[in-house]
Structures are given as structure tokens and as C-alpha cells.
mmCIF file of the C-alpha atoms, coordinates in Angstrom:
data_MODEL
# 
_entry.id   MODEL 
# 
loop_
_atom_site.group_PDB 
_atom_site.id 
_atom_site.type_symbol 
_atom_site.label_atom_id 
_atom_site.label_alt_id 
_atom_site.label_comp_id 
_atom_site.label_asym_id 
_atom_site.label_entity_id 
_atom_site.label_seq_id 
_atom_site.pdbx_PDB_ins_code 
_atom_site.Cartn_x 
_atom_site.Cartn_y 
_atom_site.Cartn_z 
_atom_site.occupancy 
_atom_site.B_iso_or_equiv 
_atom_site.pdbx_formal_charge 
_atom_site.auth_seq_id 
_atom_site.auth_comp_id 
_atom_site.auth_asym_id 
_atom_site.auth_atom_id 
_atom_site.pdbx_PDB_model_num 
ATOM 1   C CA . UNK A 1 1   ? 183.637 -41.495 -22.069 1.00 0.00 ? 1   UNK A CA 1 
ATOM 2   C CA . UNK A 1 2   ? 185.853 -42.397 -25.496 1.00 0.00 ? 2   UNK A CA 1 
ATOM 3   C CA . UNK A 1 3   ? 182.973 -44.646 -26.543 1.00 0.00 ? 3   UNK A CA 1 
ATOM 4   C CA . UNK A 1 4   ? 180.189 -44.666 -29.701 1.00 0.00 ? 4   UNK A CA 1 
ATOM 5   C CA . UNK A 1 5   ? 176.450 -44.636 -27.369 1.00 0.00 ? 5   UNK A CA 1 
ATOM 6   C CA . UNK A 1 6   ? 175.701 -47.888 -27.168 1.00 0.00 ? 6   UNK A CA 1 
ATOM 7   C CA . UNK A 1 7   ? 172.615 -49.953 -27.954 1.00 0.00 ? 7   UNK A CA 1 
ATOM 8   C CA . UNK A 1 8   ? 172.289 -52.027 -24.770 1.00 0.00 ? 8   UNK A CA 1 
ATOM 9   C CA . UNK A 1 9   ? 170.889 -50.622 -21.810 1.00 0.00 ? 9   UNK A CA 1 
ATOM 10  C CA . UNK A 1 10  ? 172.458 -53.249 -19.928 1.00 0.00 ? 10  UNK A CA 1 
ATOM 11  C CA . UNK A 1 11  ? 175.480 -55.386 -19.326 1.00 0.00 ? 11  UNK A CA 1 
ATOM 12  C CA . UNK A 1 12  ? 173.717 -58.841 -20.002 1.00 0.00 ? 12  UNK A CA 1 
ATOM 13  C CA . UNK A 1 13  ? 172.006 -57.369 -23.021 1.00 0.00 ? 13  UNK A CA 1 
ATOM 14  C CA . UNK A 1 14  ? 175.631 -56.746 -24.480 1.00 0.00 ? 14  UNK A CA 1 
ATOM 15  C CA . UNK A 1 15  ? 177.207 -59.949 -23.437 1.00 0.00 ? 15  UNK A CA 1 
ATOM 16  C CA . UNK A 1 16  ? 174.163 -61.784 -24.800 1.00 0.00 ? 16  UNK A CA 1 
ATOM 17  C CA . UNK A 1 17  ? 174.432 -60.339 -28.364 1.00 0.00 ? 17  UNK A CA 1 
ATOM 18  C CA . UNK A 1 18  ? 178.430 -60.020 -28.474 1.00 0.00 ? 18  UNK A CA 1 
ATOM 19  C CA . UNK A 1 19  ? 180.090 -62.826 -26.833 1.00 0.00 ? 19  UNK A CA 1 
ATOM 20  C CA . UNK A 1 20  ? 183.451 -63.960 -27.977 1.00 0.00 ? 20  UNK A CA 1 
ATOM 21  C CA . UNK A 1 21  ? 183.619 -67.680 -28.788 1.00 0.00 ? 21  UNK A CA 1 
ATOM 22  C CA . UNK A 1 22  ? 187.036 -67.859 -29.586 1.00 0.00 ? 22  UNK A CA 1 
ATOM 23  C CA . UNK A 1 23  ? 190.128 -66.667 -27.947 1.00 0.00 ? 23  UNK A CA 1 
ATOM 24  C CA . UNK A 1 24  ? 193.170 -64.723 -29.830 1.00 0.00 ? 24  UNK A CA 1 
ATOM 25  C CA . UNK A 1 25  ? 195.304 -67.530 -31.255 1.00 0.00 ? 25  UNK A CA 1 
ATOM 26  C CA . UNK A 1 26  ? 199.034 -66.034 -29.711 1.00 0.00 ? 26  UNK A CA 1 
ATOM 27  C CA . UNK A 1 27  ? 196.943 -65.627 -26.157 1.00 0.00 ? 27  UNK A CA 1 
ATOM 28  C CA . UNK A 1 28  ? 195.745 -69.616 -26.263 1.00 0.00 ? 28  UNK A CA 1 
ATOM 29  C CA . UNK A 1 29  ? 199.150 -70.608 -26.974 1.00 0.00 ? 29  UNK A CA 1 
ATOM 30  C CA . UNK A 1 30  ? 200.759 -68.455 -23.935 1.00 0.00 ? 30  UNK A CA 1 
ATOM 31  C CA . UNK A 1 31  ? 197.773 -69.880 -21.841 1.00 0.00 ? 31  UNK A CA 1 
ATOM 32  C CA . UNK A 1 32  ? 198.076 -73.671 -22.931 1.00 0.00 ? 32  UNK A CA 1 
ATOM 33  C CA . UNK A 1 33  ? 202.095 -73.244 -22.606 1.00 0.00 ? 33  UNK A CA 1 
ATOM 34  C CA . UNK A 1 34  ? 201.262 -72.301 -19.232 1.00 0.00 ? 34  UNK A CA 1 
ATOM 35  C CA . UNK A 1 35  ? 198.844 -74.493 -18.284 1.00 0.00 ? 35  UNK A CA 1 
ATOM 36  C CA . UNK A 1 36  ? 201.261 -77.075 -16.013 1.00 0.00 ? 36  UNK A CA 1 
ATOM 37  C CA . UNK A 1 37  ? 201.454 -73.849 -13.167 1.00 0.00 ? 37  UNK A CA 1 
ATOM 38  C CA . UNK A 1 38  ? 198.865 -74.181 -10.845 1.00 0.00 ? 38  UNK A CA 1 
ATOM 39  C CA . UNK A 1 39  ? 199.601 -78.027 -11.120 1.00 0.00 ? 39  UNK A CA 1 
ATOM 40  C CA . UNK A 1 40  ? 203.392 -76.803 -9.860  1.00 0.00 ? 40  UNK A CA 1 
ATOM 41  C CA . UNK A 1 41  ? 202.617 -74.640 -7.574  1.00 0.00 ? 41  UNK A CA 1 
ATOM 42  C CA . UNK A 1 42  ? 204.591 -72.221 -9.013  1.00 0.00 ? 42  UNK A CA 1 
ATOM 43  C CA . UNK A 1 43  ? 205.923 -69.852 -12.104 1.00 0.00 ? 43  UNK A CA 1 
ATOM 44  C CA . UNK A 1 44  ? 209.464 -69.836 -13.312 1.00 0.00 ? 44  UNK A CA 1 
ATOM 45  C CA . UNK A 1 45  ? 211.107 -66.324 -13.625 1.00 0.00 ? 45  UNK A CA 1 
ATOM 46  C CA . UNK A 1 46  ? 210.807 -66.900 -17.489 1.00 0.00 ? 46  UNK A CA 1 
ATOM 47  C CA . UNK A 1 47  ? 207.352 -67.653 -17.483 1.00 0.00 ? 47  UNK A CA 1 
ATOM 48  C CA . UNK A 1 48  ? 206.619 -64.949 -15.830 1.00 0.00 ? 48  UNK A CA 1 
ATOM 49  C CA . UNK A 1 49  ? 208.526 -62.770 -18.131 1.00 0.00 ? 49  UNK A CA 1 
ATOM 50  C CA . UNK A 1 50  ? 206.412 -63.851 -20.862 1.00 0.00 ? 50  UNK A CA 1 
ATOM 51  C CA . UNK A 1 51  ? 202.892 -62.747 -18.927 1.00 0.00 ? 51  UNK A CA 1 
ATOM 52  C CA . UNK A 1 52  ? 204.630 -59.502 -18.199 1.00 0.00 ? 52  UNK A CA 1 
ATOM 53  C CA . UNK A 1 53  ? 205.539 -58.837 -21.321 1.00 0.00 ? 53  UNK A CA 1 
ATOM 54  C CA . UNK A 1 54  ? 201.924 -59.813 -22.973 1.00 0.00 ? 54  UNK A CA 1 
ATOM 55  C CA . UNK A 1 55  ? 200.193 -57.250 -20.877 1.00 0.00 ? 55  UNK A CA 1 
ATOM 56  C CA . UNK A 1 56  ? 202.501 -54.465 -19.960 1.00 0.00 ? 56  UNK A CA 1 
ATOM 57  C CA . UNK A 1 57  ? 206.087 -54.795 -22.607 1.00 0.00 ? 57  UNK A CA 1 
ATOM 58  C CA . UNK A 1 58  ? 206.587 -50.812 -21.922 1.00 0.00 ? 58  UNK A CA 1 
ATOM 59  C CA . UNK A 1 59  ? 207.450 -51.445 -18.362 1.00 0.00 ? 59  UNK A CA 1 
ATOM 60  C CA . UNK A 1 60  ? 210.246 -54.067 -19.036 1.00 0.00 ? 60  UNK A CA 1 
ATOM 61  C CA . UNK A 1 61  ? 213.037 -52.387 -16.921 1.00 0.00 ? 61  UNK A CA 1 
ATOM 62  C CA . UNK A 1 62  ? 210.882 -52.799 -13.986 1.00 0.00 ? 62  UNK A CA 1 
ATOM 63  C CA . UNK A 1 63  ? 209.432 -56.183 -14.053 1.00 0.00 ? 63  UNK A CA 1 
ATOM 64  C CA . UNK A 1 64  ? 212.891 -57.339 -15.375 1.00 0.00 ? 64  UNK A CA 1 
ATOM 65  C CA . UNK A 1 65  ? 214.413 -56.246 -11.954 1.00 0.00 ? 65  UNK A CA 1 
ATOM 66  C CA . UNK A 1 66  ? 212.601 -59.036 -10.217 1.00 0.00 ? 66  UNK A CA 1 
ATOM 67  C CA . UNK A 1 67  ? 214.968 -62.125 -8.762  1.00 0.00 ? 67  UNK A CA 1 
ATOM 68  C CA . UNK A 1 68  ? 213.994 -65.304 -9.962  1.00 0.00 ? 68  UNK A CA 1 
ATOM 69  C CA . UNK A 1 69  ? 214.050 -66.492 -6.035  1.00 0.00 ? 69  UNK A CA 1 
ATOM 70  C CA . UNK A 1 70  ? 211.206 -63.590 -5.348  1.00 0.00 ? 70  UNK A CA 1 
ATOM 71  C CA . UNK A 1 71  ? 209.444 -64.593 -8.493  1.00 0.00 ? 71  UNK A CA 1 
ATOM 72  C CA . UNK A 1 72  ? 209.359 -68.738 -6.955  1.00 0.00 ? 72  UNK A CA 1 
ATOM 73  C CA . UNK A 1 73  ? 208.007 -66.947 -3.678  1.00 0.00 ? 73  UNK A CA 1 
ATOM 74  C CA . UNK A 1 74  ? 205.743 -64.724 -4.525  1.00 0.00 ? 74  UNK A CA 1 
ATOM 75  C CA . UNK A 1 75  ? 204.103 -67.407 -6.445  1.00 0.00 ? 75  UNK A CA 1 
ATOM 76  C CA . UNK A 1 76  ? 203.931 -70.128 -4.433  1.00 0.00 ? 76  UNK A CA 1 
ATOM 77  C CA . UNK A 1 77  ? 201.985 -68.134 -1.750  1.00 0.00 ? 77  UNK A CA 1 
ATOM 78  C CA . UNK A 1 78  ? 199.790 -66.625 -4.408  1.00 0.00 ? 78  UNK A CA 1 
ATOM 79  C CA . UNK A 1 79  ? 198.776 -70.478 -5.647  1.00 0.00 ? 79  UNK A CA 1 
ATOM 80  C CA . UNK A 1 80  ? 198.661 -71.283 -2.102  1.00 0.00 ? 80  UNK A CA 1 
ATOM 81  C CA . UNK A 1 81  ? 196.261 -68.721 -0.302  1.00 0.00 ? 81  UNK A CA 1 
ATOM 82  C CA . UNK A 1 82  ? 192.506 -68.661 -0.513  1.00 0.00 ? 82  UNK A CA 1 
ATOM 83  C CA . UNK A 1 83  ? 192.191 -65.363 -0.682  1.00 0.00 ? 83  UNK A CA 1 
ATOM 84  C CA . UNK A 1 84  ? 192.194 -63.275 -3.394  1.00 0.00 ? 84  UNK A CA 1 
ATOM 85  C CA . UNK A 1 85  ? 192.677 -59.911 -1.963  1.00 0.00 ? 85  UNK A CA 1 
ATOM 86  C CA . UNK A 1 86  ? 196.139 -61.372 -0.924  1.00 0.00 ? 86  UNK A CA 1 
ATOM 87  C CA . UNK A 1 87  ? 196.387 -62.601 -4.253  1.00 0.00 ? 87  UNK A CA 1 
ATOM 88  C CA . UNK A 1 88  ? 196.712 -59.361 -5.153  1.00 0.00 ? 88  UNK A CA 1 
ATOM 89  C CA . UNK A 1 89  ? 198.662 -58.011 -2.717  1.00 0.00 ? 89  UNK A CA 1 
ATOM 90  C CA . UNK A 1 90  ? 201.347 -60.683 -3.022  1.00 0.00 ? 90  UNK A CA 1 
ATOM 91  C CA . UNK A 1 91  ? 201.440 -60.376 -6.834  1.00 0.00 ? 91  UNK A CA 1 
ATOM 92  C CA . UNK A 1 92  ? 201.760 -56.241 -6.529  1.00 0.00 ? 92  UNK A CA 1 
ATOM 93  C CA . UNK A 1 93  ? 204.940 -56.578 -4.483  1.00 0.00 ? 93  UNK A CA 1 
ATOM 94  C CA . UNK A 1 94  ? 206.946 -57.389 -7.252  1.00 0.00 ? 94  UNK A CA 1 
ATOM 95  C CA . UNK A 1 95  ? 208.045 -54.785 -9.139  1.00 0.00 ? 95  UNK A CA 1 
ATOM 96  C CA . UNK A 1 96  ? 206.305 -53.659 -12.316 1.00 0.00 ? 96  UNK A CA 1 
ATOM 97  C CA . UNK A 1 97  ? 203.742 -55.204 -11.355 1.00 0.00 ? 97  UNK A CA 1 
ATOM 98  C CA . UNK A 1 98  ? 200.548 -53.357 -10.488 1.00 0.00 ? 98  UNK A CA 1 
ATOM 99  C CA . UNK A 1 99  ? 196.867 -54.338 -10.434 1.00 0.00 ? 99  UNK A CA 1 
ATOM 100 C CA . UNK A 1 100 ? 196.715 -54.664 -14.227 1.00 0.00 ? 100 UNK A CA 1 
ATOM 101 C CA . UNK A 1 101 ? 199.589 -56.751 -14.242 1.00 0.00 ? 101 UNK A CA 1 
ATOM 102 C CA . UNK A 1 102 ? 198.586 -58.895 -11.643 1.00 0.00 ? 102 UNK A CA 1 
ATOM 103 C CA . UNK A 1 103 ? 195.245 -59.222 -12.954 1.00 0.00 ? 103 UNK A CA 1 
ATOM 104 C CA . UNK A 1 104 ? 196.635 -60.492 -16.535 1.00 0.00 ? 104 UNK A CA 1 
ATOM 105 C CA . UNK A 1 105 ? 198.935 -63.379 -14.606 1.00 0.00 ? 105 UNK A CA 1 
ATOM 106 C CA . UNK A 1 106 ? 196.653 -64.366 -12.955 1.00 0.00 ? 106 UNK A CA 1 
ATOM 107 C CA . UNK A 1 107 ? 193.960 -64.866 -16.009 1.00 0.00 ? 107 UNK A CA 1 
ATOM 108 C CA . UNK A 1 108 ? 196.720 -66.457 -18.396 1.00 0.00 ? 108 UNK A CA 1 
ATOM 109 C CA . UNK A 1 109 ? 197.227 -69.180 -15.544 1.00 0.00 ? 109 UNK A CA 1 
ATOM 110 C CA . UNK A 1 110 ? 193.339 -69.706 -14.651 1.00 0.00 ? 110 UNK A CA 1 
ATOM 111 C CA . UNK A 1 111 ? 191.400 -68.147 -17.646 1.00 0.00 ? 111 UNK A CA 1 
ATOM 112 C CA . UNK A 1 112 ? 188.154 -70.081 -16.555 1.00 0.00 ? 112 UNK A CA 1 
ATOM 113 C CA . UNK A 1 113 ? 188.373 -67.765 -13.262 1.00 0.00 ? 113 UNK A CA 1 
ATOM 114 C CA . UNK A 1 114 ? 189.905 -64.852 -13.464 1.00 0.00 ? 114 UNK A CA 1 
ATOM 115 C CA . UNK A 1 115 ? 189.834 -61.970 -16.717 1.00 0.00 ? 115 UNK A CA 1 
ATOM 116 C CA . UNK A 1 116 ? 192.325 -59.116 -17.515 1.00 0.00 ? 116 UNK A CA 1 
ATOM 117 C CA . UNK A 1 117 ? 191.448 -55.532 -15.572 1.00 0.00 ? 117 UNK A CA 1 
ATOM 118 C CA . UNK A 1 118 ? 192.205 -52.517 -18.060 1.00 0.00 ? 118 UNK A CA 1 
ATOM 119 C CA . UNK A 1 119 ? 191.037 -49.174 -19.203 1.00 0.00 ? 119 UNK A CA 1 
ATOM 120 C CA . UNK A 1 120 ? 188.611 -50.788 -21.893 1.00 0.00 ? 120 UNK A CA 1 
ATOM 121 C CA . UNK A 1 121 ? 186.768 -53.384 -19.882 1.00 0.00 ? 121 UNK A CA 1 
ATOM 122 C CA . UNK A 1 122 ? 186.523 -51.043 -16.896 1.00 0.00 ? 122 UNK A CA 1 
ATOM 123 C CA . UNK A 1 123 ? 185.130 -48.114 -19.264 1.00 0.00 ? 123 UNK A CA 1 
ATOM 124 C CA . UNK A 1 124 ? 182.811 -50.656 -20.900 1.00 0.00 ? 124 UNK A CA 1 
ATOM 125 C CA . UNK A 1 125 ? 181.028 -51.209 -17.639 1.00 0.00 ? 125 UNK A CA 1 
ATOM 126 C CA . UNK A 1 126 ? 181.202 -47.828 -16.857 1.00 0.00 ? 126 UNK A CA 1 
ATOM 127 C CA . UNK A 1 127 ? 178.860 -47.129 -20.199 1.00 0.00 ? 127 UNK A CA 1 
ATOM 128 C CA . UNK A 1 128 ? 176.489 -49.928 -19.178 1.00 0.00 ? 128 UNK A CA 1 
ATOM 129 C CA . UNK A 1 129 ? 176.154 -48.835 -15.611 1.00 0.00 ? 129 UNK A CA 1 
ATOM 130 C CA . UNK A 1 130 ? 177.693 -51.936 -14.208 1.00 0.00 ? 130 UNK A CA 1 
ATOM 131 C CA . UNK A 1 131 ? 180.467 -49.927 -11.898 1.00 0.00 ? 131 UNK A CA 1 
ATOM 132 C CA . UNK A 1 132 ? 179.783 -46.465 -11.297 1.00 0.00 ? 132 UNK A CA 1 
ATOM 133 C CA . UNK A 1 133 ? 183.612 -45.507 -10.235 1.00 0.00 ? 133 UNK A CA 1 
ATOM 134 C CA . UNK A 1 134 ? 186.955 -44.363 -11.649 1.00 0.00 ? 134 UNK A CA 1 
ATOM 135 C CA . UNK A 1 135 ? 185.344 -43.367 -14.607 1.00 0.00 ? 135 UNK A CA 1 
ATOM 136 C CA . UNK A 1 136 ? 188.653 -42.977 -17.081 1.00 0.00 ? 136 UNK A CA 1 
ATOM 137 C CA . UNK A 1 137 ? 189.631 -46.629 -16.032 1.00 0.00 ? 137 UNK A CA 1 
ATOM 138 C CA . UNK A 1 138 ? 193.175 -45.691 -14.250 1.00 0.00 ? 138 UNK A CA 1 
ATOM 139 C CA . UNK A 1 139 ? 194.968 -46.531 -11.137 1.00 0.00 ? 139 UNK A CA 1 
ATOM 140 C CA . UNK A 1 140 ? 192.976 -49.299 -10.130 1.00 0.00 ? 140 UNK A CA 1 
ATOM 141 C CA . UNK A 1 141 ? 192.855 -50.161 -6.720  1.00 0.00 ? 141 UNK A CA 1 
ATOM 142 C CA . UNK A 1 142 ? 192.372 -53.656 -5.389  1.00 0.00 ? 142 UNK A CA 1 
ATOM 143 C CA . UNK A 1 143 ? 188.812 -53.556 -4.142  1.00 0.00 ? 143 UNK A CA 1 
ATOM 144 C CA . UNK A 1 144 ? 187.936 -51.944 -7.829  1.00 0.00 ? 144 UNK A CA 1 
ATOM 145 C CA . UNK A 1 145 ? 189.630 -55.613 -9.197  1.00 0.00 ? 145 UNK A CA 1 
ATOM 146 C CA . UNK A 1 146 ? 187.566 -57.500 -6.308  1.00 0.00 ? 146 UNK A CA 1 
ATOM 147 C CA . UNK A 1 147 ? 184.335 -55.390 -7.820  1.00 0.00 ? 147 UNK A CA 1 
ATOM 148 C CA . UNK A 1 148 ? 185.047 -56.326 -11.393 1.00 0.00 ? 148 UNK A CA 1 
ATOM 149 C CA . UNK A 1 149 ? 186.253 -59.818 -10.949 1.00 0.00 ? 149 UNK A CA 1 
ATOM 150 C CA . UNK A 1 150 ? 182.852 -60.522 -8.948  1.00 0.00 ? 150 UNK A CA 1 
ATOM 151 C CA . UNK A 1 151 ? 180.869 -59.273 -12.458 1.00 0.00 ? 151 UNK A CA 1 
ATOM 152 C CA . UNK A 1 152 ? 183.312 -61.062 -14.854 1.00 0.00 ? 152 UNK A CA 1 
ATOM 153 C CA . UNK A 1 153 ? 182.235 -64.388 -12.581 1.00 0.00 ? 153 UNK A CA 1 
ATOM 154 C CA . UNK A 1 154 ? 178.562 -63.586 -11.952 1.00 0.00 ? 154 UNK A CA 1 
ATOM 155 C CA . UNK A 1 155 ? 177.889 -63.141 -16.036 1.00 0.00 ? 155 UNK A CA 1 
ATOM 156 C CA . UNK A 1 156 ? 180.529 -66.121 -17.005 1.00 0.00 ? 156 UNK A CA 1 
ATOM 157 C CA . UNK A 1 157 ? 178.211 -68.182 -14.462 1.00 0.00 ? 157 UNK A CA 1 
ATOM 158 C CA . UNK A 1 158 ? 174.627 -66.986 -15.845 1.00 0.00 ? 158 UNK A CA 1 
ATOM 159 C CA . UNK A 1 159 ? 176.219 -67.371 -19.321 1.00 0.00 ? 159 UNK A CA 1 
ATOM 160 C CA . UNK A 1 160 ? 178.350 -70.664 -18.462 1.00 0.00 ? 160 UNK A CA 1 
ATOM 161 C CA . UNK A 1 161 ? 181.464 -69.319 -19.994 1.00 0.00 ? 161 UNK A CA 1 
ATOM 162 C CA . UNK A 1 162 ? 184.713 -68.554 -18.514 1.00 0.00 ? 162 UNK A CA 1 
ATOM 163 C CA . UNK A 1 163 ? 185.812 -65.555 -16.672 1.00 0.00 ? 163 UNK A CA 1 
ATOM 164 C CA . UNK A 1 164 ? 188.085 -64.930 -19.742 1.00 0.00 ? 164 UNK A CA 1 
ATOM 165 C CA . UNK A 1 165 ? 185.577 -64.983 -21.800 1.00 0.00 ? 165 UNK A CA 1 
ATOM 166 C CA . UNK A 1 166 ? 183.795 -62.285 -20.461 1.00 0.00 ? 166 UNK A CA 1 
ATOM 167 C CA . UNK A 1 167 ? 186.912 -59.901 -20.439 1.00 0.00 ? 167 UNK A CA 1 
ATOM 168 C CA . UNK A 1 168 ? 187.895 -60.520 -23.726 1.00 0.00 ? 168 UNK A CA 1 
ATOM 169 C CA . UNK A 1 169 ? 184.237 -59.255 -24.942 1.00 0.00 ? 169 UNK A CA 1 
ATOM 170 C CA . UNK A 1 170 ? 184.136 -56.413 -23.440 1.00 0.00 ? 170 UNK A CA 1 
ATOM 171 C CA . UNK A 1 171 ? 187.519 -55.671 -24.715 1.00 0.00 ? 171 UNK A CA 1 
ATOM 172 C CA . UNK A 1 172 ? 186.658 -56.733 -28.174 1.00 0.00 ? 172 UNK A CA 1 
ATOM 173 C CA . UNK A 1 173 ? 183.109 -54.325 -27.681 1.00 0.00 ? 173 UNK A CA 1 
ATOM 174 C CA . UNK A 1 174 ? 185.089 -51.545 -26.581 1.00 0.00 ? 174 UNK A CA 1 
ATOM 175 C CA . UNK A 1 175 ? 187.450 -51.785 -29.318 1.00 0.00 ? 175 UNK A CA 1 
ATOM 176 C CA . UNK A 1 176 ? 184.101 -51.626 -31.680 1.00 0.00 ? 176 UNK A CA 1 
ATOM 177 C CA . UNK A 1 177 ? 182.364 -48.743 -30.517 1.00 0.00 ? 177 UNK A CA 1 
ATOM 178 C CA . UNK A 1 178 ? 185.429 -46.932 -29.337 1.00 0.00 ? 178 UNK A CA 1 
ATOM 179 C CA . UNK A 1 179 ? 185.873 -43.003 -31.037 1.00 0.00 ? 179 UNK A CA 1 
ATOM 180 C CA . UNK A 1 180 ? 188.275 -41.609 -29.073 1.00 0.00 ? 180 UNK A CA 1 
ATOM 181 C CA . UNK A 1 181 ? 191.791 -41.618 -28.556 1.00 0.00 ? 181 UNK A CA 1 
ATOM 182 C CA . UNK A 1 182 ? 191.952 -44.207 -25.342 1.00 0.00 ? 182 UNK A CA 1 
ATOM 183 C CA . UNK A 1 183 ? 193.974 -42.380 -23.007 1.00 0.00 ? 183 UNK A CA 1 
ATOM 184 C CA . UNK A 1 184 ? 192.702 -38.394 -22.331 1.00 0.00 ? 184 UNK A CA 1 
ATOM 185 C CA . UNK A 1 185 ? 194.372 -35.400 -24.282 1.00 0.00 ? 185 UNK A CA 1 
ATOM 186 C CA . UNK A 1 186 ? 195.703 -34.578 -20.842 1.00 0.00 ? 186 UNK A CA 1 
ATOM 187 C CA . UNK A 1 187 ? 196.926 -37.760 -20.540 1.00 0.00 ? 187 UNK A CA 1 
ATOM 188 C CA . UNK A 1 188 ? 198.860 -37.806 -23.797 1.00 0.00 ? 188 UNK A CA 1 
ATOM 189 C CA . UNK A 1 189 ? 200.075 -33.954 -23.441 1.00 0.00 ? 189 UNK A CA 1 
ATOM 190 C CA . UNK A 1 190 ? 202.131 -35.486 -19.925 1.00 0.00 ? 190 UNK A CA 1 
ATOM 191 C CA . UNK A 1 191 ? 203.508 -38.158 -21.860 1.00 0.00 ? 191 UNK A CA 1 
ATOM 192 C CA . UNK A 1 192 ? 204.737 -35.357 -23.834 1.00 0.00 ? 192 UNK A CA 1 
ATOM 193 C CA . UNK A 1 193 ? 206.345 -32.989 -21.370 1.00 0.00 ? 193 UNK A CA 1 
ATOM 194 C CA . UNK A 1 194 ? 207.478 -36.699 -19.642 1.00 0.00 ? 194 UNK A CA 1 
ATOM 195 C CA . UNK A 1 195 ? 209.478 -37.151 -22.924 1.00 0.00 ? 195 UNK A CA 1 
ATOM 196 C CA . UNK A 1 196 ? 210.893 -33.630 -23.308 1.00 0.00 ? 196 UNK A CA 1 
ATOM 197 C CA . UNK A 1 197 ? 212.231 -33.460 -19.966 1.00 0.00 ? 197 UNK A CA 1 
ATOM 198 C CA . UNK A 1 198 ? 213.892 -36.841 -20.598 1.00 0.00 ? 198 UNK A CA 1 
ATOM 199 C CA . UNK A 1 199 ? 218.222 -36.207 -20.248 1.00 0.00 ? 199 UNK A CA 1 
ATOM 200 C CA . UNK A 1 200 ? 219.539 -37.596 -23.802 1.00 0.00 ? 200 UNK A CA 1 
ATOM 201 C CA . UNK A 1 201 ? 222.135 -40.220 -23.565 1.00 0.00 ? 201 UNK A CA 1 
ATOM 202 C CA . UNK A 1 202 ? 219.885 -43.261 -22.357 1.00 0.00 ? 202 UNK A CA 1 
ATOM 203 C CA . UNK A 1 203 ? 217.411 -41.700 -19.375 1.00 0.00 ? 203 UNK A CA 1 
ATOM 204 C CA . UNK A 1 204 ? 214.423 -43.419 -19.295 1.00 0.00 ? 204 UNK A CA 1 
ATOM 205 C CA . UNK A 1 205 ? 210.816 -42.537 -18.190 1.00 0.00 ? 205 UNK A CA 1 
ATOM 206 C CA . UNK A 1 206 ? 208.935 -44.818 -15.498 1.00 0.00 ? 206 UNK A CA 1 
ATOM 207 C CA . UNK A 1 207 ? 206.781 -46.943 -17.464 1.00 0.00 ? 207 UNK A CA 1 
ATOM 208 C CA . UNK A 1 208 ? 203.926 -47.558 -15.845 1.00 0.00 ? 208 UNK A CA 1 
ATOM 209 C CA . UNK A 1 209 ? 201.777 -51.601 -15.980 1.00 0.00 ? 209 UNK A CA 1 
# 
């Protein structure tokens, strides 16, 4: 675990002492520019575009494949079904866009329910003994995302803050105590070979959200 030992011995011990008030000034824009969606129905291919490119910019070639007729869609059914396992699923169909992804779209359109799934929230509960799975934080599945958006909820309602809020602590609090590199050696050393093997001339590596 890439983290400094931590002085809480539990999640609601950390959350108590280092909640975020305030949110990142560039992400309150994207959210308040966005904020006429879920009143729609739907998100434009643009808007989109912009989400995509706030969480995951590396894998631009992929999510820039996506038809603006599949992006209309896929997100009318995902503001349209009560479930959010096929929230998921629906979102993950397009391409370049896995649980991470989806998980970030989804917050910038409903902060108050919903908080971004990555490598340093995940590891953060990891350290506090809140999850107790995937330790390195990678290739999420969706019933890890249906584990962690149940705690982001359960703490935002004990604490009566937003799901958002939440996430954005314990990314903030893993940022603080973090002393490794984020990714593994092994991790980085693929990366690595990835690039060596790349043909000159223009090839380019999957990126991956």
C-alpha cells in the first residue's frame, strides 16, 4: 500500500477530521455547466467529451470514436433506468469508457449522489479497512463500484454531505499521506516495454480510462 500509516483507525474517524468543504474551482464549473442534463434527459456528444476528457484525457482516441447518435442513446436510458448496475453497464458500452469513466460522468451530472471510483479513493478504504478487495485499486469491476458507491452514500448521509464530497476527501487524504509512486514499479516497467515496442511513424498504445 503507497500510503504514509495513517492515524485513524477508521473510515468515519478520517472523514470526521478531513472533510473537504469546498470543491476544485475548474470541477464546479464543468459540474454547474452541466447541470441542465438530468433535466434533458440527455448529454450532447460534446458534453460528454468534456467529462471524458476531465477524468481519463490519455484515452482520447477511444472515447472520441463514439457517434454522437450512440452518445444521445446511451444516455437517455442511463437517465431513464432505476437501476444502477445498468447504469453502469449502459455507460461501459461506449467505448473508452470503463468503470472509472463511467463513474466520473455520472458524479459531474449528480455530484450530490454519485463520487468518482479511482486508484486513490479505492486504496484509501483499503488502509482504513472499509473494502477488503483489489487491493492496488485496478480493473474495477461493477459490483466493486456498487460496494463503494454504497460507502460514499452511507458516510455523505451520517455526515449530510454529498456523495462528491466524500470522494473528493479521500482523494485529497490520499494525496496527503501518499509516499509512493501511485501506480506499482511493475506497473510502470510495462508502460515501458508498451512504449518500446511502439512502431515509429504514429502507432499508438491502448490507453486505458
Amino acid at each position: 500500500m503507497p500510503l504514509r500509516p495513517l492515524r485513524y483507525a477508521t473510515l468515519s474517524s478520517l472523514l470526521r477530521a478531513e472533510l473537504v468543504g469546498d470543491e476544485h474551482p475548474a470541477t464546479a464549473a464543468l459540474i454547474h455547466a452541466l447541470a441542465g442534463v438530468r433535466g434533458r434527459g440527455s448529454f450532447t456528444r460534446a458534453e460528454f467529451r468534456r467529462m471524458c476528457r476531465w477524468k481519463s484525457p490519455r484515452a482520447r482516441p477511444l472515447w472520441e470514436a463514439n457517434s454522437a447518435d450512440r452518445i444521445r442513446a446511451v444516455s437517455r436510458a442511463v437517465l431513464t433506468t432505476g437501476s444502477e448496475r445498468r447504469r453502469m453497464e449502459l455507460l461501459t458500452s461506449l467505448r473508452g469508457v470503463g468503470v472509472p469513466v463511467a463513474s466520473a460522468i455520472l458524479t459531474l451530472i449528480d455530484p450530490r449522489r454519485y463520487g468518482v471510483l479511482d486508484i486513490r479513493a479505492w486504496q484509501l478504504l483499503m488502509a482504513t479497512g472499509a473494502v477488503s478487495t483489489n487491493p492496488r485499486g485496478q480493473s474495477f469491476t461493477i459490483a466493486q463500484w456498487e460496494q463503494y458507491l454504497a460507502a460514499l452514500r452511507r458516510h455523505a448521509r451520517r455526515l449530510g454531505v454529498t456523495a462528491r464530497t466524500i470522494e473528493y476527501t479521500l482523494f485529497e487524504c490520499h494525496r496527503t499521506h501518499q509516499r509512493q509512486t501511485l501506480y506499482g514499479l511493475s506497473e510502470r516497467r510495462r508502460g515501458e516495454a508498451k512504449r518500446a515496442r511502439r512502431p515509429r511513424g504514429g502507432g499508438r498504445a491502448r490507453a486505458l480510462p
